[in-house]
TITI-171034 format. One record per residue: residue in three letters; x, y, z of N, C-alpha, C in turn. Coordinates in pm, whole numbers, plus 50000, padded with zeros to 5 digits. Atoms other than C-alpha are relative to their C-alpha. Example, Ala and Ser with C-alpha at 12.3 -4.5 7.8 and 13.67 -1.06 7.14 Angstrom:
REM residues 2
ALA500894988150000512304955050780500905012050000SER499184988149994513674989450714499235010950073
//
This chain:
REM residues 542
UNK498555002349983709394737878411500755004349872UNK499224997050152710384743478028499425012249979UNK499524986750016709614778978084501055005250074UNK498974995349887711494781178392501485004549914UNK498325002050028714564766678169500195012549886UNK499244992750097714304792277877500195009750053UNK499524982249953714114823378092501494995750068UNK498335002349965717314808078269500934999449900UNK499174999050101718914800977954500115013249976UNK500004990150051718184835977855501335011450114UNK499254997249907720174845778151501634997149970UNK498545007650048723114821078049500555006149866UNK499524992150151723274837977709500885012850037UNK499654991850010724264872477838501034991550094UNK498875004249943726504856678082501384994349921UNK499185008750104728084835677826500755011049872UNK499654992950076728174861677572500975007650049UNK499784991149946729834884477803501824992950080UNK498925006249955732684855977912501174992049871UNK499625002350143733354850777526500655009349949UNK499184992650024736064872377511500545000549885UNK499564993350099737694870577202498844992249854UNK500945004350031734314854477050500124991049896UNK499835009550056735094827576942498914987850056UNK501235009449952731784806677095500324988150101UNK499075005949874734104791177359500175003450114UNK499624993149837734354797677715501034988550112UNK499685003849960736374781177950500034995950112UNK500615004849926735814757478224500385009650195UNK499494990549879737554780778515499165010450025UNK500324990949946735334808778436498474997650034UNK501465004349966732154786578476499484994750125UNK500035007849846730894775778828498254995150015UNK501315007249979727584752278829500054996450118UNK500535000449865725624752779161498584985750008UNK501375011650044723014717679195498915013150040UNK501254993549925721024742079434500035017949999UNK499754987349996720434777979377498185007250005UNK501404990750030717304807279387500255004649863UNK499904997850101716424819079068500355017049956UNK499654985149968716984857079177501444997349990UNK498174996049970720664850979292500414989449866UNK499124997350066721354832079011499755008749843UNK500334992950099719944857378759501435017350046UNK499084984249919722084886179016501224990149909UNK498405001750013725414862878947500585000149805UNK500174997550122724584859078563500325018949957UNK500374985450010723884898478571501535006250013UNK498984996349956727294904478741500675000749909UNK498795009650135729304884278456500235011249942UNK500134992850139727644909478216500135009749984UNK500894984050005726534942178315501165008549954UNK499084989449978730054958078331500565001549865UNK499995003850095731104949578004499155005549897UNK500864995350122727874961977814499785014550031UNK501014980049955726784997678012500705003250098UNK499144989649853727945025578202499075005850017UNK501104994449957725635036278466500185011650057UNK499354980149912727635069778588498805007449959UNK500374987650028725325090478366498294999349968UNK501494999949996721875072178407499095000050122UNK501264999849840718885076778675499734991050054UNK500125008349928719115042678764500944996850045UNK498675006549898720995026279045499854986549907UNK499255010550028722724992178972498834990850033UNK500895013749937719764972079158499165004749878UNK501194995350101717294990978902500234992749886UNK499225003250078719524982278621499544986749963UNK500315012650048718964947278699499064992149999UNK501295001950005715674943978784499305002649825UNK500394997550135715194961478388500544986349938UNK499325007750066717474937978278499004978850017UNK500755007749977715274908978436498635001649942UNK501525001750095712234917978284500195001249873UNK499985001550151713754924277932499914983050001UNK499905013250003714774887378009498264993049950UNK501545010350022710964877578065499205003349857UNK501064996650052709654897677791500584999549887UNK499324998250124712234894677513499224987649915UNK500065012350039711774870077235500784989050009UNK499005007449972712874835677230500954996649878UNK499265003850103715484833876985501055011350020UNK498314992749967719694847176989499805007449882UNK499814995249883720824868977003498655010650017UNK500685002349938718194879777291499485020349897UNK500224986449994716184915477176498215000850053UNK501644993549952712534932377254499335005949923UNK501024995750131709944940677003499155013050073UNK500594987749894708234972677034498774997850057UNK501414999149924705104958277137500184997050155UNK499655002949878706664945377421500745012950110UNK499614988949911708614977577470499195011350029UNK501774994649939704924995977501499684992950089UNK501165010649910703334970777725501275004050160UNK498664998849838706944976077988499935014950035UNK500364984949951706515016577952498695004550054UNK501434991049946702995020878005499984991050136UNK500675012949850702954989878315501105012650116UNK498954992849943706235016078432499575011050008UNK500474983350020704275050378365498964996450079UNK501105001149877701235033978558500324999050162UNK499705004749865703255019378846500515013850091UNK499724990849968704995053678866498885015550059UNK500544987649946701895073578925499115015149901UNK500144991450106701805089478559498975001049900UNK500785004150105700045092078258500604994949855UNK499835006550100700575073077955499575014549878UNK500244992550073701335095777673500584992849836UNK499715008350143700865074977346500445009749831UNK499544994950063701705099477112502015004149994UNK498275004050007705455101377204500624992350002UNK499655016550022705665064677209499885003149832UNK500474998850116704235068976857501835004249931UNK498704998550025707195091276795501104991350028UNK498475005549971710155072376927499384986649926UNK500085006050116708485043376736500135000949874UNK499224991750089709125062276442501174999849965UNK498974996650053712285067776476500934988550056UNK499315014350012713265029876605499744995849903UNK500225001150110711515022776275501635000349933UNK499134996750083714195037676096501064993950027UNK498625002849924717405022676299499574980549960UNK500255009049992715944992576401498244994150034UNK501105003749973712874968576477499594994850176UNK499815003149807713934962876856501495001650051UNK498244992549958716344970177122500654989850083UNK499555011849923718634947577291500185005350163UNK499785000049860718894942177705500415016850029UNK499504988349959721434976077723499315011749962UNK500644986350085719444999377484498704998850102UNK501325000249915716334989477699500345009550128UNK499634991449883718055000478025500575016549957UNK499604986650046719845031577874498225010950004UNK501434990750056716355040277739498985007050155UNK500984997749910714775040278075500975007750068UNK499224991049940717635054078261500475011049939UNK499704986950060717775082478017498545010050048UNK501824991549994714215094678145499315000649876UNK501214991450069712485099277861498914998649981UNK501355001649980709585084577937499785001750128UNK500204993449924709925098178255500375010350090UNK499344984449959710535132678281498955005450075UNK500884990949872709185152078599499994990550102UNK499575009149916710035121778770501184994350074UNK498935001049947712445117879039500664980950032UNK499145015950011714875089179069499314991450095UNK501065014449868712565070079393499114999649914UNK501385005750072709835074179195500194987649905UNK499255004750117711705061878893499794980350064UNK499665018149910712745029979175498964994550010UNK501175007149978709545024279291499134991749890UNK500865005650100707985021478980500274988549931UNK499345009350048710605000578861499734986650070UNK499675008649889710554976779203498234994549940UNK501445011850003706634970579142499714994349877UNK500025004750086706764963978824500774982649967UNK499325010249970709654938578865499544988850090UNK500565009349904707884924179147498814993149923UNK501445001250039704424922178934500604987849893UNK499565005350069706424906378642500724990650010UNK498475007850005709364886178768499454989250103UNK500335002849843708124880179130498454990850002UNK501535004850034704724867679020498685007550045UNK500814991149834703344895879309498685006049914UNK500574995450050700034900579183499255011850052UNK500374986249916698844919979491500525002150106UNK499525005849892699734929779789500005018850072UNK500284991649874699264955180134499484991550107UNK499935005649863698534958780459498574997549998UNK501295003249949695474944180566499594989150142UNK499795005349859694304926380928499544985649963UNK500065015950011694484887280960499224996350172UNK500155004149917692764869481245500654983450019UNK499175014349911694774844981483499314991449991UNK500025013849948694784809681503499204997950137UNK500025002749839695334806181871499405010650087UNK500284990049913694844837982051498515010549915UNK500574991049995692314847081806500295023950021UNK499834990150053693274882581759500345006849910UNK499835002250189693504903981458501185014049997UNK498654993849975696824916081386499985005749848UNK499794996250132698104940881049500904992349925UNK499325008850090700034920380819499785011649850UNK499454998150167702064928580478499764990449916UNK500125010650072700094902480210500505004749873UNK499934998950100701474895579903499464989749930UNK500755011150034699414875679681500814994349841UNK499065008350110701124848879432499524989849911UNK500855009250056699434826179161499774986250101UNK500615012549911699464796279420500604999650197UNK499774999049832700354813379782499735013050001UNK500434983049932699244848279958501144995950124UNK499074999949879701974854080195500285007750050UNK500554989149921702094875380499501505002650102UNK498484999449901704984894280661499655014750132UNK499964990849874705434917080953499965011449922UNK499754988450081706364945780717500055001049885UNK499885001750123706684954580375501344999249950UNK498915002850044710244952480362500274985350003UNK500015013449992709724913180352500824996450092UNK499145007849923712164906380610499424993650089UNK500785000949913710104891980855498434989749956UNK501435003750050707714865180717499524989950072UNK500835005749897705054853180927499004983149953UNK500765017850003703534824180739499445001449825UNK500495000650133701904813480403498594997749994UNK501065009450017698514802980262499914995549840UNK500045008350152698634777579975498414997649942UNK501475000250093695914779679715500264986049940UNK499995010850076695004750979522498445001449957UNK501254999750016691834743179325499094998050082UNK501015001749905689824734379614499625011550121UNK500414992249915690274766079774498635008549944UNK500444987850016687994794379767499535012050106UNK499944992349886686824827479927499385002249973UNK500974994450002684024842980070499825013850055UNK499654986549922682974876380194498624995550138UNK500665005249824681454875280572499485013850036UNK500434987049942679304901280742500765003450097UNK499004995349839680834925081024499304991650114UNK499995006749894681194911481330501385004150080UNK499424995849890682824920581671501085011449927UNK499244980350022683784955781557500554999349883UNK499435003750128685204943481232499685006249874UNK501065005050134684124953780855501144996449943UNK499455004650090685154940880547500394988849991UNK499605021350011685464905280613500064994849919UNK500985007250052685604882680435501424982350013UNK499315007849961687514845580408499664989849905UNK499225007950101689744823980254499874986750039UNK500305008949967688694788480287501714991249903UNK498965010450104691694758680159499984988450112UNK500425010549975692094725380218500424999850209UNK499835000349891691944719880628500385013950110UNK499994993649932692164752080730499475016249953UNK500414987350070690584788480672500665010450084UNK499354985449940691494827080746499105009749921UNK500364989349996689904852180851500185017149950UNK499154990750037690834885680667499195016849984UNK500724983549989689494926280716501015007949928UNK499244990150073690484949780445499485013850077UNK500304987949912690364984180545498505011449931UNK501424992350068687414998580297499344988049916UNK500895011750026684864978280116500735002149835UNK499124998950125687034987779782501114989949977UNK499145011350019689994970579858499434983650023UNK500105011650032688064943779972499184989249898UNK500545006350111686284938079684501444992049902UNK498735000850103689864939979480500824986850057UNK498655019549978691654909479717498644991849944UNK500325012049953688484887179701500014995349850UNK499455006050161688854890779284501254994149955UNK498815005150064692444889279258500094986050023UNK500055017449918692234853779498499074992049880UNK500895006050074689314844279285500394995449865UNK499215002450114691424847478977501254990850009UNK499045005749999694134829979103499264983950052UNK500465015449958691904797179239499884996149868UNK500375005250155690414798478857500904995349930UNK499295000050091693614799178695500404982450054UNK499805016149943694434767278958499434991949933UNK501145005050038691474752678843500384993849844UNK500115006350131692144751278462501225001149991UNK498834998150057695614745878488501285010049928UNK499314988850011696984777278361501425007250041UNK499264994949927699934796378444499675015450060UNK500474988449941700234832478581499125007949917UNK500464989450052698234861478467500745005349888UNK499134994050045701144875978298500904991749937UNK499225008550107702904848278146498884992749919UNK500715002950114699564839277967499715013949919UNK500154994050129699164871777835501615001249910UNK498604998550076702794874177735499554991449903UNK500115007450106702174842677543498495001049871UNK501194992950137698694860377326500635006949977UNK499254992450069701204885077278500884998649882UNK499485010950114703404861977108499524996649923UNK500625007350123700674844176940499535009749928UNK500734992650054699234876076820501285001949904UNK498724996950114702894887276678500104993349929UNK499825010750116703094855376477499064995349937UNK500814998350103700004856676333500095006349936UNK499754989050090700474888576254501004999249891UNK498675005050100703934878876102499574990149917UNK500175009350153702824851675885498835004149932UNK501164990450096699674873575773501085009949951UNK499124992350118702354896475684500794995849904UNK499175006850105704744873175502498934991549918UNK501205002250055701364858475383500005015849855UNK500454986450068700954897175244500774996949877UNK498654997550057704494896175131499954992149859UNK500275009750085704434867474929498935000949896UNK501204993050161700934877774746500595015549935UNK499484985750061702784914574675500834992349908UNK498985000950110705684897074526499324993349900UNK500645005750111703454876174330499445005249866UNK500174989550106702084904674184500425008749923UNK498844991650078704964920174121500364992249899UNK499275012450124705694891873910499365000849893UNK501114995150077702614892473763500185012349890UNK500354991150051702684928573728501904998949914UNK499104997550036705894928473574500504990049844UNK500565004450112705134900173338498505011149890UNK501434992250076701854923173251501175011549888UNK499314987550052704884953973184500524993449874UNK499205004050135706864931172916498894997949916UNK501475004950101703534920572749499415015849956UNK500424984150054702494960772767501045000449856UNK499415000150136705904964272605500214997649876UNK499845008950160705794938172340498695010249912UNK501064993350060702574955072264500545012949968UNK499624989850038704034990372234500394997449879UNK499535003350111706334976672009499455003049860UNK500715005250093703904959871785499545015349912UNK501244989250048701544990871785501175008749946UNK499514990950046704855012671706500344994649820UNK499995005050149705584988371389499145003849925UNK501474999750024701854988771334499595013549938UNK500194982550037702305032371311500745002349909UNK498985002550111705415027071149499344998449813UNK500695008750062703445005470889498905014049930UNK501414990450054700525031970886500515010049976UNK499244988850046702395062270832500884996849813UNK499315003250102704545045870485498914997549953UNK501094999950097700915034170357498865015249977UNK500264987150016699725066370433500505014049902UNK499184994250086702345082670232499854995849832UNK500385003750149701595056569940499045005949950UNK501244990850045698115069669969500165010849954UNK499534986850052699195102269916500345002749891UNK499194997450098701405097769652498894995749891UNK501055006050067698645074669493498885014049967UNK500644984450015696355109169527500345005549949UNK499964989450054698465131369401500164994549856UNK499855007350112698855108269110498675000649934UNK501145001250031695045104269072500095017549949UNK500034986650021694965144669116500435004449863UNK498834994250115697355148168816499404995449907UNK501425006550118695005124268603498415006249995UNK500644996350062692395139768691500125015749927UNK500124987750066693375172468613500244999949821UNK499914993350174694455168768274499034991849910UNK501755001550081690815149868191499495009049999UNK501134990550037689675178868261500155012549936UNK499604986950099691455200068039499524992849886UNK500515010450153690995173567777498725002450043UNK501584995450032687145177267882499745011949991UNK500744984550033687095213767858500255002949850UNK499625005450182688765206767493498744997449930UNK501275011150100686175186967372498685009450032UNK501124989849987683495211567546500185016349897UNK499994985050140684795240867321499794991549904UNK500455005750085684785218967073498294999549968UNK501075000749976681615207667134498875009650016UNK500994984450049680035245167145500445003549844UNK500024996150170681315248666820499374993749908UNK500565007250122679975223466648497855008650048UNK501194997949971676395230366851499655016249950UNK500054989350078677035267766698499555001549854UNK499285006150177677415250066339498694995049982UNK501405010750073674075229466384498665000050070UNK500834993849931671815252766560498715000149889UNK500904998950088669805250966217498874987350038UNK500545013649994668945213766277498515000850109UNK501325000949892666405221666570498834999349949UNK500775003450046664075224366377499154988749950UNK500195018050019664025188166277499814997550137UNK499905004849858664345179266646498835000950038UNK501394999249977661215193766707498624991149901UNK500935013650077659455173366427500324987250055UNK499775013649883661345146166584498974999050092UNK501255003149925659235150866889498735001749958UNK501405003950039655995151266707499934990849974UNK500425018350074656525117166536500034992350211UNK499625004149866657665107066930498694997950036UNK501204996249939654085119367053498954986649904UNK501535011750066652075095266769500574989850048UNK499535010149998654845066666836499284997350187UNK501025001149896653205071967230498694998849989UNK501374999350016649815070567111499854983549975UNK499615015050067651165036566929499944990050131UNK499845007049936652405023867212498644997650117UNK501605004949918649045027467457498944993649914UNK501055007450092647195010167180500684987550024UNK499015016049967649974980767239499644997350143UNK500345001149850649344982467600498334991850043UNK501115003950027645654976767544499804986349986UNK499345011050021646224948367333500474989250128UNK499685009649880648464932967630499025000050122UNK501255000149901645734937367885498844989449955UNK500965013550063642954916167643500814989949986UNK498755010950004645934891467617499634992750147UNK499915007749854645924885267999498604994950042UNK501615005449934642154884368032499934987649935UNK500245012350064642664854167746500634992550101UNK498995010549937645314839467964499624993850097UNK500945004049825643214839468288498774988549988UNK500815004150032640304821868071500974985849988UNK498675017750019643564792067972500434999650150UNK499625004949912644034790168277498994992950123UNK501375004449971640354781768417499914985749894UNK499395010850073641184754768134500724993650056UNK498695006449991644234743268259499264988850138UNK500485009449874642374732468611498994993349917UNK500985016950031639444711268456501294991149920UNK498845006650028642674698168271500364989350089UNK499315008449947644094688168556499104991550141UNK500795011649940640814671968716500004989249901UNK500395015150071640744651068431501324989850022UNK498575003650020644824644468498499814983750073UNK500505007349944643574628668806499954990049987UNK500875010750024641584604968708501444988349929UNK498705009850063645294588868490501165001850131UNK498905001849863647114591768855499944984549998UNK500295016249964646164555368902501124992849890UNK499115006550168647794547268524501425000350062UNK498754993249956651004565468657500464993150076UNK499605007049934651424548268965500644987749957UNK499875008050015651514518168824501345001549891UNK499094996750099653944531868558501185005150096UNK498714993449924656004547768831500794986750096UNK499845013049911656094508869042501314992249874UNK498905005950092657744497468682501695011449972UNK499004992149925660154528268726500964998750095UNK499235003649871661144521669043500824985649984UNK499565010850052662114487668931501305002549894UNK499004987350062664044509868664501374998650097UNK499314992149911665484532668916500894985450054UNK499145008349915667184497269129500894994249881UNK498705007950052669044485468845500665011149986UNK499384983350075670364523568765500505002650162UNK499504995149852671434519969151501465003349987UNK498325001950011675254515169081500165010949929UNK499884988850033674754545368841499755011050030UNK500624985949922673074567669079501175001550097UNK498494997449879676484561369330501075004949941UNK498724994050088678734570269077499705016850001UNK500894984450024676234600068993500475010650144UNK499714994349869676934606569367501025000950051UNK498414993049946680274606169445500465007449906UNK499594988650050680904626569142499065013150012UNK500984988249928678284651469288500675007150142UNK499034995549869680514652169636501725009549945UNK498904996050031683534658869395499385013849957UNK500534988250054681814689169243499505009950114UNK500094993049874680594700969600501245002550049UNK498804996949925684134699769707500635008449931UNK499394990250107685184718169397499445018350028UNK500734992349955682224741569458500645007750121UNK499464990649850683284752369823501285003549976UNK498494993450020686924757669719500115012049932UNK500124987550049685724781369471498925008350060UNK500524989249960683314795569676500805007450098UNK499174989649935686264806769928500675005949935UNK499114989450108688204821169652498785008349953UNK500904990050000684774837269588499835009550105UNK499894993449846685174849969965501275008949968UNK498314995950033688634860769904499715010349923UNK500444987450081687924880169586498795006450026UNK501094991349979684914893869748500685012250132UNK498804996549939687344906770021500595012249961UNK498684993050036689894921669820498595009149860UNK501034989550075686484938469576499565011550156UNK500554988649857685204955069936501285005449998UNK498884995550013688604964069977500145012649857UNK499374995850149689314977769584498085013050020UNK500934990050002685664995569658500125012650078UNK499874985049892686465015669969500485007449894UNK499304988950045689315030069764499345006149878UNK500334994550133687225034469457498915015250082UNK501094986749979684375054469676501035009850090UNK498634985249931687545075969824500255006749874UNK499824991950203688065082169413498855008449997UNK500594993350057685125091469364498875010350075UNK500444987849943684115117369643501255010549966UNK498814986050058687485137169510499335000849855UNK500604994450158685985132269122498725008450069UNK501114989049990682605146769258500175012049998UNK499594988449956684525176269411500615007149864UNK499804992650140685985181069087499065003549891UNK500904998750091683355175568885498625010350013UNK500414989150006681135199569074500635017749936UNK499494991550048683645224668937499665000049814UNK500494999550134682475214968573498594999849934UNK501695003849964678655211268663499515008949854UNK500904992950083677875244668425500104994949848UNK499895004350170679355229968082499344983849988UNK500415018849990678305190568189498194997249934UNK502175000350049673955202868154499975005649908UNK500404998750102674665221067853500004988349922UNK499585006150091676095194167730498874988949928UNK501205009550023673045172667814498675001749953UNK501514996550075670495191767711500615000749843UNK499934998850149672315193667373500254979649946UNK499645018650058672755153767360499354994549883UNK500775001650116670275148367111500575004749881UNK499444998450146672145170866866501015000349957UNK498955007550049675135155866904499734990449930UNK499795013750034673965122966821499045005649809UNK500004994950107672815141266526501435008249847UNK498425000650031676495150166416500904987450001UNK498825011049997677935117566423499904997849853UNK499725005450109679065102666146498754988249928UNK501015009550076676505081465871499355006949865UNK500684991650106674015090865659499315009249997UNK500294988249955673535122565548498235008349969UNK501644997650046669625119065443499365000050157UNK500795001149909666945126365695499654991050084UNK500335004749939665905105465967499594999950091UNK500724992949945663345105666165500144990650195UNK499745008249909664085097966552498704998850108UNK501514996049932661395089466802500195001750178UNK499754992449864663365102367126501385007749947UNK498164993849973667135118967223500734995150079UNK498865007049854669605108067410500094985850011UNK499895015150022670345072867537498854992249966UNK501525007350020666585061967475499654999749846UNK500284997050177666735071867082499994985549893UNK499585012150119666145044966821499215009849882UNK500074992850123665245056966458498494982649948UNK501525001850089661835039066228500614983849966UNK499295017250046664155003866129499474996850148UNK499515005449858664194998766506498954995250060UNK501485001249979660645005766575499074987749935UNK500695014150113659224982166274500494984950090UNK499405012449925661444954566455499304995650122UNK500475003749831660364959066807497904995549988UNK501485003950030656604958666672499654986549933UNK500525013850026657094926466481500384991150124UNK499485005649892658744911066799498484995450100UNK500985002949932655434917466989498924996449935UNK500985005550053653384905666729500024985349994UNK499565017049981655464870666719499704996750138UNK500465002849880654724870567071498694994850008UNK501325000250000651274877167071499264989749936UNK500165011750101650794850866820500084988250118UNK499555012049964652554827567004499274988350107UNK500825001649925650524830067309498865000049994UNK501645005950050647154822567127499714988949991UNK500365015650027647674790967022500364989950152UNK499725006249851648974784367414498295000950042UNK500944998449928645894795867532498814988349932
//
């Protein structure tokens, strides 16, 4: 019943809309006329009347006026429920292809495709008039003449509106006289009803379904095929289709319509309408579902973009930053560059120099070379010292084979000790109050300790630091200093007779190397009594 009322309402809307002349949501009681008792056809026709003239002009479309409103009745059934009234395209697919089948045609989903397309763009559905226009413009059925057009329209309307799920001629057997006459059935979710003709005028009787009916199929008999029969409560019927095709097709459609009895249900067609529905509004809140996680991410992503930005920023400060210390560096370089260059004029100074004098005291070599002869006995000296320290260690190894029977005899005064360590400990507890003092100024010195060991962190830090730049110094000195390599080894092979030119005394002296290893005969005497006080020392240990 509370579908009945919304498809009627849906009816009252265009009527209403259509008597809302200067639309102001008012109508007035003269132009309204409520009937207690009415059909739901005539009053969908008187609704239809109100409206039709008002929204469309049918001069220049392929449908007549009855067509018109038969479309207009099934947008009704198939629109959604909510004002003002329109048709979604799934619905306006499901009305073209049921209209391209009824007509005879073929379903050509690719030009649906298109004109979906290009309702896309306009809109998402069409209202009542755009529906009819659309169909009475042909374009979903071109090569098709205007009866066809009707027909297709009429069974459709009937299939949809009418409830008519099937329906032809097929032979009924009599009651009374027993005989089997052709009959026009049309079959209806809870009646098959049978007329003289197919123009319904003329109707001969009903048969009411209910769950308790059902139907069977019956062998031939007295000249008959295709039997078969409709059992319901107190009375059955006999029924002969004309091939064993159709009568397979009534005893399903019947069969479908007891079932639907059965579990309560409504028609065929107003339960799928309503999976249609439920499918669209799943779909719709999986899409605003979608919607809602996109914008989220847009949010997201758009929080992510300012956070990129901030970061650009940073990193451009950050280049900023590195480019001006980069420049210090530079300047710092060419500064170094400039120091070192003029060391190394000042060292090429001192290297002329320095050939001059080695020009001046080319006589001296001669000494140098006696030098290294005394060198050669002062090595002879020293492996005789070496010696020496070797019989030293073999004594030490013998004091130390000493030292253990020593400390078996120690042993033996462990016992003494103990007892000396028990009066100790006795000690140690009065020296308790001085061992806590001892100890919290031990915690103060640990705390002192770790403060300077992070400032030891710190300046270890800022030394790694102060080193990089020193070993950046000193792969540019290398580079320079390979440029001075040939005067640097004279210089060192003459080192010895520089240190023969320095300033002192100008009597002989005899050295017993060159270079940084050189000591002179005072130096020697010293270092030899040194290891003799040693040697000493460690005798009377042993």
């Amino acid at each position: 019943m509370g579908l009945l009322r919304d498809e009627l309402l849906k009816s009252i809307w265009h009527a209403f809309t259509a008597l809302d002349v200067d639309q102001s949501g008012k109508v007035s009681k003269s132009q309204l006329k409520v009937r207690d008792n009415f059909d739901v056809l005539e009053f969908n026709n008187v609704c239809w009347t109100l409206c039709f003239k008002k929204n469309i002009n049918m001069s220049h479309l392929l449908v007549s006026n009855d067509d018109a409103f038969k479309i207009w009745c099934i947008f009704n059934f198939l629109s959604e429920d909510r004002y003002p009234l329109v048709i979604v395209r799934e619905e306006i697919e499901y009305f073209l292809r049921k209209l391209t089948e009824a007509m005879g045609g073929i379903w050509n989903q690719d030009k649906f495709d298109d004109y979906k397309v290009m309702l896309n763009r306009k809109q998402q559905s069409l209202s009542a008039w755009e529906l009819i226009e659309l169909v009475g413009m042909g374009h979903f059925s071109k090569g098709m003449n205007r009866q066809t057009l009707s027909m297709g329209i009429s069974e459709v309307f009937q299939e949809l509106i009418l409830d008519v799920l099937k329906q032809g001629y097929i032979m009924k057997k009599g009651h009374k006289r027993k005989n089997w006459t052709e009959r026009w059935f049309v079959l209806r979710p809870n009646s098959i009803s049978y007329y003289v003709s197919e123009d319904l005028t003329d109707k001969k009787g009903d048969i009411l379904l209910d769950h308790n009916c059902c139907v069977e199929s019956l062998p031939d008999k007295e000249g008959k095929k295709c039997l078969f029969l409709v059992k319901c409560t107190g009375k059955s019927f006999e029924i002969s289709a004309s091939d064993k095709k159709r009568k397979q097709e009534w005893i399903q459609a019947i069969q479908s319509c007891i079932q639907l009895l059965r579990l309560g249900l409504q028609s065929p067609h107003r339960e799928a309408r309503m999976r249609r529905r439920e499918l669209r509004e799943r779909q719709q809140a999986e899409q605003d579902e979608l919607v809602e996680r996109m914008r989220l991410l847009q949010t997201a992503n758009e929080n992510k973009q300012i956070m990129l930005e901030s970061m650009r920023k940073k990193l451009e400060e950050a280049a900023a930053k590195a480019v001006l210390e980069e420049h210090r560096r530079k300047q710092t370089q060419s500064d170094l560059q400039d120091r070192y260059r003029m060391d190394l004029e000042r060292e090429k100074m001192v290297r002329q120099q320095m050939e001059k004098q080695v020009a001046q005291k080319s006589s001296e070599v001669e000494q140098y070379l006696q030098r290294v002869q005394e060198l050669e006995d002062m090595y002879r000296r020293l492996e005789d010292a070496l010696e020496d320290e070797r019989q030293a260690r073999q004594d030490e190894e013998t004091m130390r084979k000493l030292q253990a029977r020593l400390l078996e005899e120690e042993s033996a005064k462990r016992a003494e000790l103990e007892q000396i360590h028990l009066q100790q400990q006795r000690a140690i507890s009065q020296t308790q109050a001085e061992k806590q003092q001892l100890e919290s100024e031990r915690l103060a010195k640990e705390t002192a300790l770790q403060a300077a060991m992070l400032q030891l962190e710190n300046l270890e830090k800022e030394r790694h630091g102060a080193l990089e730049q020193y070993e950046m110094v000193t792969k540019k000195l290398e580079q320079a200093a390979n440029k001075t390599k040939t005067w640097k080894d004279k210089v060192a092979k003459h080192e010895g007779l520089v240190r023969l030119i320095q300033p002192g005394a100008k009597g002989p002296q005899r050295m017993t190397n060159w270079g940084p290893a050189a000591f002179t005969d005072t130096e020697l005497d010293l270092r030899k009594k040194s290891w003799q006080e040693q040697k000493n020392h460690n005798q009377p240990t042993q």
